[in-house]
C-alpha positions as CSV (number, residue, x, y, z in Angstrom):
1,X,24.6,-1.0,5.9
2,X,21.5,-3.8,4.8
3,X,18.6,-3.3,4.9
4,X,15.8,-5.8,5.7
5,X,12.7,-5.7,3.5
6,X,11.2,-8.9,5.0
7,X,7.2,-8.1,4.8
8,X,5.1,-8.5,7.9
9,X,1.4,-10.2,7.4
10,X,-1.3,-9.8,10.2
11,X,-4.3,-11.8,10.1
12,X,-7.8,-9.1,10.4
13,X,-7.8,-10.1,14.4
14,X,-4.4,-9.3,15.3
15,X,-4.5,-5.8,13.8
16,X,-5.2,-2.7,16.3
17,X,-6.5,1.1,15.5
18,X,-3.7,3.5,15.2
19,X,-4.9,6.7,17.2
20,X,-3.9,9.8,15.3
21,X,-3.2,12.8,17.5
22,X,-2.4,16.5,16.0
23,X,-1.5,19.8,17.9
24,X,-4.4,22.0,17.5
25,X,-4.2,25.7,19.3
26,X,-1.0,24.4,21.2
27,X,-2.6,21.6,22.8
28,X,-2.5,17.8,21.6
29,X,-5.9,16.4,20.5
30,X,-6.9,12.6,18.9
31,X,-8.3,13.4,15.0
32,X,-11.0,11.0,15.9
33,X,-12.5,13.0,18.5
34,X,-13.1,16.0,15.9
35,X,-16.0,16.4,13.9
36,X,-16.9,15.7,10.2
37,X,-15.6,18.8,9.3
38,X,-12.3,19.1,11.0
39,X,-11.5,15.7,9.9
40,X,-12.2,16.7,6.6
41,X,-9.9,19.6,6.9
42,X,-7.5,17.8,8.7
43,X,-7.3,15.0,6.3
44,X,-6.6,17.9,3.2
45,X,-3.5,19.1,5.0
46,X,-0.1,19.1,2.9
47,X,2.8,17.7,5.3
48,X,6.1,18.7,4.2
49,X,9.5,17.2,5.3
50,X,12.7,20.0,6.4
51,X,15.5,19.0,4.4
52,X,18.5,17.8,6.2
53,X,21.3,20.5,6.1
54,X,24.8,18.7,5.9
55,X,27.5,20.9,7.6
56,X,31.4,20.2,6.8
57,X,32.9,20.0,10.5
């Protein structure tokens, strides 16, 4: 398997905003529609990753 490592450059006007959304009380919400405070919060959040469990077949 390769792997390509080739760097991508964009020039300031040919960038766009990444929207992040997060569930909040079971329902989907945009981060940047929370307030100073919840944006705080949300920005102090640990994210962890599951390990992957291999299984002999």
């Amino acid at each position: 398997m390769s792997t390509n490592t080739t760097a991508l450059s964009l020039r300031e006007d040919e960038r766009q905003r990444c929207e992040i959304w997060t569930r909040v009380m079971g329902y989907h919400r945009p981060v940047s529609s929370f307030n100073l405070g919840k944006q705080s919060e949300h920005a102090e959040r640990k994210h962890f990753v599951e390990p992957m469990v291999h299984r002999n077949a």
